[in-house]
Residue frames relative to the residue before (quaternion, step in Angstrom):
aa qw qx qy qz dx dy dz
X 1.0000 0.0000 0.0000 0.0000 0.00 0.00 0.00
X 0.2643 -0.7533 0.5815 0.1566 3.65 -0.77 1.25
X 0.3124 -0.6298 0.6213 0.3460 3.77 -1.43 0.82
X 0.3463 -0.4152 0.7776 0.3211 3.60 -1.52 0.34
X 0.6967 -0.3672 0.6077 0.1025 3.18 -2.31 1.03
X 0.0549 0.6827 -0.6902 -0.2335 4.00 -0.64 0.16
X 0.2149 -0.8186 0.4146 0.3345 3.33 -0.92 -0.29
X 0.2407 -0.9030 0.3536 -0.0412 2.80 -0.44 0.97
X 0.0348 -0.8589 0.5073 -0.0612 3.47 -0.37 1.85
X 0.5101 -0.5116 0.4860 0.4917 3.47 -1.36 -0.17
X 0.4009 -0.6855 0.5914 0.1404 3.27 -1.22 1.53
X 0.7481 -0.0239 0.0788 0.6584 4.07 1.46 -0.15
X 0.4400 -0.7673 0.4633 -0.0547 2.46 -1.54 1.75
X 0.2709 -0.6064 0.6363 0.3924 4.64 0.16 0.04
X 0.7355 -0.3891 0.5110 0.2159 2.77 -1.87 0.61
X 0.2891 -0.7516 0.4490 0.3872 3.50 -0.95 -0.12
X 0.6924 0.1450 -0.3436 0.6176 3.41 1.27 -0.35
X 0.4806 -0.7203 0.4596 0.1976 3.50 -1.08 1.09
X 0.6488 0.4314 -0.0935 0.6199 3.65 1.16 -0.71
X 0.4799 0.5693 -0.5934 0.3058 3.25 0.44 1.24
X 0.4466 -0.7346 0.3859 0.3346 3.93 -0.51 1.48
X 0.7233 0.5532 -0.2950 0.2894 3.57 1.11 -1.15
X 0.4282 0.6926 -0.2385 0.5292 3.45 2.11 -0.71
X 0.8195 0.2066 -0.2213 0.4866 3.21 0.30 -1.07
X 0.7094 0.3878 -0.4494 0.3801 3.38 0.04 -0.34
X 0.4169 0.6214 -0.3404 0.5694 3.76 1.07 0.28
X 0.7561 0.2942 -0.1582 0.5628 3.56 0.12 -1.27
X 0.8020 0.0222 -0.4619 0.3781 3.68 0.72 0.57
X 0.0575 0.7541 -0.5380 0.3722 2.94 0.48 1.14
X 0.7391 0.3862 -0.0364 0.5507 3.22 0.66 -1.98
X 0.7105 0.3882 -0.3291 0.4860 3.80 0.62 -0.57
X 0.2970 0.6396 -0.3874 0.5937 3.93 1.92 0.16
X 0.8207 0.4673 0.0150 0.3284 3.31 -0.37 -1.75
X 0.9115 0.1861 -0.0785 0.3583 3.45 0.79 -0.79
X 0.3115 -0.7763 0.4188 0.3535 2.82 2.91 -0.06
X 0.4131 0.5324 -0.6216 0.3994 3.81 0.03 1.70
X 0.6944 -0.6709 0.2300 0.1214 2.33 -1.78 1.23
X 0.7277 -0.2052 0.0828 0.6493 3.08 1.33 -0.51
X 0.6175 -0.5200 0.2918 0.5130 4.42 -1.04 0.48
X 0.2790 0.5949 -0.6495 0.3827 3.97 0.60 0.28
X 0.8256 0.3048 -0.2902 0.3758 3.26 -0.09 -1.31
X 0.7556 0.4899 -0.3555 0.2504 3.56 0.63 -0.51
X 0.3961 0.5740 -0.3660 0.6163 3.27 2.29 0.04
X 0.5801 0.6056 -0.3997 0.3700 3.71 0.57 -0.30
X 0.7374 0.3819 -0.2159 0.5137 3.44 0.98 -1.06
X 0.5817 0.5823 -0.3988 0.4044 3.55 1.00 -0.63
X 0.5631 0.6633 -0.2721 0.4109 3.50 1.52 -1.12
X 0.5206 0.6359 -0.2041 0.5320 3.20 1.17 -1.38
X 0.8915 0.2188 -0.1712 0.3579 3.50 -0.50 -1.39
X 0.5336 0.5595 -0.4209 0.4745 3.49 1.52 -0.18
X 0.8138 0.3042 -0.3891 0.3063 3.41 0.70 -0.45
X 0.3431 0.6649 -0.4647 0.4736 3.65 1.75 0.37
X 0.6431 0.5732 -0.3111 0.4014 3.53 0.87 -1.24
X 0.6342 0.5487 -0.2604 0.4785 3.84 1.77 -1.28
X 0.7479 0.3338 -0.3844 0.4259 3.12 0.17 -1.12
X 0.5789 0.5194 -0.4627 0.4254 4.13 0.51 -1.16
X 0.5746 0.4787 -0.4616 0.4770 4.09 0.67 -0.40
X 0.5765 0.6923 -0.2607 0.3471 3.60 0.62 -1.06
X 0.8869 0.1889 -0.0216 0.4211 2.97 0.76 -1.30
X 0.3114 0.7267 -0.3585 0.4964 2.98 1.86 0.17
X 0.6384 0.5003 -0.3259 0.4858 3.64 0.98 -1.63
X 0.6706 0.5003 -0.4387 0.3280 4.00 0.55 -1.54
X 0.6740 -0.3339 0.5126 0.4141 3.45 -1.74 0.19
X 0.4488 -0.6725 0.5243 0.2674 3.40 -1.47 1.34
X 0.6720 0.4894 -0.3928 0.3933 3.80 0.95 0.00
X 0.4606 0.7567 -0.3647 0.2870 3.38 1.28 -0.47
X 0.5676 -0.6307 0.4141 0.3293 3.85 -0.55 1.01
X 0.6821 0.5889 -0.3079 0.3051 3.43 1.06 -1.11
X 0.5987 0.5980 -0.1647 0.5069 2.89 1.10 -1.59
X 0.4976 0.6594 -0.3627 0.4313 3.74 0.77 -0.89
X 0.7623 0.2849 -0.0612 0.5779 3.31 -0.10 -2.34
X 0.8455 0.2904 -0.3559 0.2723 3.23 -0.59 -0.59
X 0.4979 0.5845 -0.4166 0.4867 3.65 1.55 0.39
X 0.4410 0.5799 -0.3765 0.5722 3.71 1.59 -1.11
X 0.8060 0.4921 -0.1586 0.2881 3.76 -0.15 -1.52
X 0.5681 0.4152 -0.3234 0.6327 3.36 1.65 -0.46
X 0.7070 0.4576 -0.3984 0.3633 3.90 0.11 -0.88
X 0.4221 0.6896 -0.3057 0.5028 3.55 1.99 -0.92
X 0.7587 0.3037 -0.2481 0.5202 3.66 0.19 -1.38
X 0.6534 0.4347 -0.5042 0.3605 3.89 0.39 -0.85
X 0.7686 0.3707 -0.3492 0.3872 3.80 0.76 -0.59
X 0.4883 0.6564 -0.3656 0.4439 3.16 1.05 0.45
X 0.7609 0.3269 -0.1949 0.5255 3.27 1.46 -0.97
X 0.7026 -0.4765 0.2978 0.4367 3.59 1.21 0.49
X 0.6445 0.5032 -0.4004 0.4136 4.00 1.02 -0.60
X 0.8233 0.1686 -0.3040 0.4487 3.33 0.52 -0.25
X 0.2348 -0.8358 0.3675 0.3335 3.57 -0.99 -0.23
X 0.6056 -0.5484 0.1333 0.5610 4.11 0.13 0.56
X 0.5853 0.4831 -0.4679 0.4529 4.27 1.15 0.04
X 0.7294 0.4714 -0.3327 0.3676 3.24 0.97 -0.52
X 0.4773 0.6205 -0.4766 0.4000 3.61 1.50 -0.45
């Protein structure tokens, strides 16, 4: 029996400067407000929306006729209304 590979990324990223006053007092704010457990999770979503924020740059750069840029623009506006940020009039 063969293993399949998982793959395995960082689901959240630390801050880079830990000791920032305006960061933290922000980030609990949100962990106040939304009743999390702790700022893991709120680096989790930031992780998330930074890389929605990459890839839409990504394709932004490709030609506006370009197949890629097409699907994988359909497939992002798909996942943002899927995750609640957009809604289906605004897509």
């Amino acid at each position: 029996m063969s293993r399949v590979p998982k793959v395995c990324s960082k689901t959240w990223a630390p801050p880079r400067r830990p000791y920032e006053k305006e960061r933290l007092d922000n980030e609990l704010r949100l962990i106040g407000v939304y009743g999390l457990r702790n700022k893991r999770e709120v680096w989790r979503v930031k992780l998330v929306l930074a890389k929605i924020r990459k890839t839409a740059r990504e394709f932004l750069t490709l030609d506006p006729k370009d197949s890629k840029r097409i699907f994988g623009g359909q497939a992002l506006l798909r996942k943002l209304v899927r995750y609640g940020i957009l809604t289906e009039q605004k897509k």
